[in-house]
C-alpha positions in Angstrom: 84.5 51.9 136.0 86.1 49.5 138.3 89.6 48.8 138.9 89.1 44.8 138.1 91.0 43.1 135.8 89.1 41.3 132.9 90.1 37.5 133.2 90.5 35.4 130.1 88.2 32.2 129.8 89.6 29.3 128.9 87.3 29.4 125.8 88.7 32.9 124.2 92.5 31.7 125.5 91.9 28.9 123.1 90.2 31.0 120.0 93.0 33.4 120.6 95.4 30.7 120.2 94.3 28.6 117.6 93.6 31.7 115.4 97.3 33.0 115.7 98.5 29.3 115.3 96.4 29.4 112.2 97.1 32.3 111.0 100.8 31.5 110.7 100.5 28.3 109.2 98.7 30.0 106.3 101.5 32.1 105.8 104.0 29.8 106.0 102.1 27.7 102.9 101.7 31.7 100.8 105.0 32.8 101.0 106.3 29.6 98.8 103.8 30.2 96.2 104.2 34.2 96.4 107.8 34.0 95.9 107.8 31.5 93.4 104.9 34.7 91.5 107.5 37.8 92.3 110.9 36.0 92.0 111.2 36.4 87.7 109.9 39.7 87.9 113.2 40.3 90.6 115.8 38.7 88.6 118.0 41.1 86.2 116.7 41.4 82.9 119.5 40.3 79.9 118.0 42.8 77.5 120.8 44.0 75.9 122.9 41.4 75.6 124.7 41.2 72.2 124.9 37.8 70.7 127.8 36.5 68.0 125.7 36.0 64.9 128.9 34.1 63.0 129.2 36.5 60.7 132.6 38.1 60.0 132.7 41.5 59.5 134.9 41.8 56.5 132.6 38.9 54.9 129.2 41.5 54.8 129.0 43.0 51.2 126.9 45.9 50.1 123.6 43.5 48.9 121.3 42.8 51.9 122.2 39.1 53.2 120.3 36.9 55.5 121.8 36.4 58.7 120.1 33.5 61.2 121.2 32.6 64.6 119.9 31.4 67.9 120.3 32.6 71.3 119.3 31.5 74.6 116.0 32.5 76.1 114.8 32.0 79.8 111.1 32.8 80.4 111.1 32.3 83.7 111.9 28.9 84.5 111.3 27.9 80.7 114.7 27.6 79.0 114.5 27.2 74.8 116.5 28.2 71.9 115.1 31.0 69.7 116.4 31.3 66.4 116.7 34.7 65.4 116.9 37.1 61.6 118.5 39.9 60.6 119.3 41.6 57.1 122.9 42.7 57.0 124.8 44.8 54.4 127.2 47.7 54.3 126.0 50.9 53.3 127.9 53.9 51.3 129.2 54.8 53.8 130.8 51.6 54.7 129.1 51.0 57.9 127.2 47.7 59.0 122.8 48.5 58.8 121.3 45.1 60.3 117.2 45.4 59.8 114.8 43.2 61.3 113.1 40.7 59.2 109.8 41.6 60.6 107.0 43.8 58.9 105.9 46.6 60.5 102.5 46.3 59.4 101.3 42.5 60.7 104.9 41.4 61.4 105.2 39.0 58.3 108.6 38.2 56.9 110.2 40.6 54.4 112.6 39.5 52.3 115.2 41.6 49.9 114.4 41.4 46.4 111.2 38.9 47.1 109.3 40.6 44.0 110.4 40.6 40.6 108.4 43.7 39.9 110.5 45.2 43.2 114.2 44.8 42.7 116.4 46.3 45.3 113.7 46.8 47.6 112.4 44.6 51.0 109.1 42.9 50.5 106.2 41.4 52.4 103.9 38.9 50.7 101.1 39.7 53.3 100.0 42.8 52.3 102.1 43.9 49.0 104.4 46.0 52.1 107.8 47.4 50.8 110.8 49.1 51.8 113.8 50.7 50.6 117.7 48.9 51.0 117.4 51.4 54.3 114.6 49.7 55.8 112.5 53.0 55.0 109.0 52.1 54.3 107.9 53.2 50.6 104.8 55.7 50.7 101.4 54.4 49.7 102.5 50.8 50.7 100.7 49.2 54.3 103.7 49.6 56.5 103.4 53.3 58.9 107.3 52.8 59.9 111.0 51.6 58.7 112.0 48.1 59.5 113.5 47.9 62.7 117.1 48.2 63.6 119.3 45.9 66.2 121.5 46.9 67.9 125.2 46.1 67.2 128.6 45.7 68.0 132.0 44.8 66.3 133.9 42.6 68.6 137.6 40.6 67.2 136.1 41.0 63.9 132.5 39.4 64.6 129.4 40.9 64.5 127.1 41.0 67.6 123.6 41.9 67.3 121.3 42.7 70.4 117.7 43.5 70.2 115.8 45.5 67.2 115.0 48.7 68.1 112.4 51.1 65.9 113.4 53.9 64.4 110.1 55.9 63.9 107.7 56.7 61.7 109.0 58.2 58.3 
């Protein structure tokens, strides 16, 4: 081997160059795009957050009663207003139960009493699904598990409901 240095052509000086120069530009036009991709997944989630449903607490009775709001949503840079359901009622024991609406067969809308052939019970017109005043799905009927259940707070006398939750299978 010999002791002489390798010299650079003008030729591979220039490849070399442009190639980096390149090569940074084209990163410099991904990183908007990629950050614009990874930033919702970064932000803080607001799961959890409770919303005011308008709903006194000493105005819930112990018969099932429709409760609708709407809360703000924010899918990533989409911002709407979702209207939201719950069934509210006191039980025995005198504490607030707040069911979701939603069927836990198809996820059709139940509603209390919505059969004549049913009183006192939830029903879904989809599939002939029903539940007890508990949300507890009735044997031999399509749905595999009790309504779901939000979660809830009692804040200056108001009720604040989060996200339903399931509760298993019965």
């Amino acid at each position: 081997m010999s002791d002489e240095k390798q010299q650079v052509t003008r030729r591979q000086f220039l490849n070399y160059t442009l190639t980096g120069v390149g090569g940074f530009m084209a990163a410099g036009l991904l990183i908007s795009p990629l950050r614009m991709a990874i930033d919702p997944v970064l932000q803080p989630s607001k799961k959890g957050d409770l919303a005011n449903v308008g709903l006194a607490v000493d105005d819930i009775k112990d018969v099932p009663t429709r409760v609708d709001w709407k809360i703000d949503q924010v899918d990533a840079w989409y911002e709407s207003e979702v209207s939201q359901t719950a069934w509210v009622y006191k039980n025995e024991k005198d504490e607030i139960v707040a069911l979701s609406p939603i069927c836990t067969h198809l996820g059709c809308t139940v509603s209390w009493e919505g059969n004549d052939q049913f009183p006192n019970e939830f029903y879904c017109p989809c599939h002939g699904g029903r539940y007890t005043k508990d949300g507890t799905n009735i044997p031999g009927t399509p749905p595999l598990e009790p309504l779901h259940q939000y979660e809830q707070k009692v804040k200056d006398g108001m009720l604040y409901l989060g996200n339903p939750h399931p509760r298993g299978e019965a």
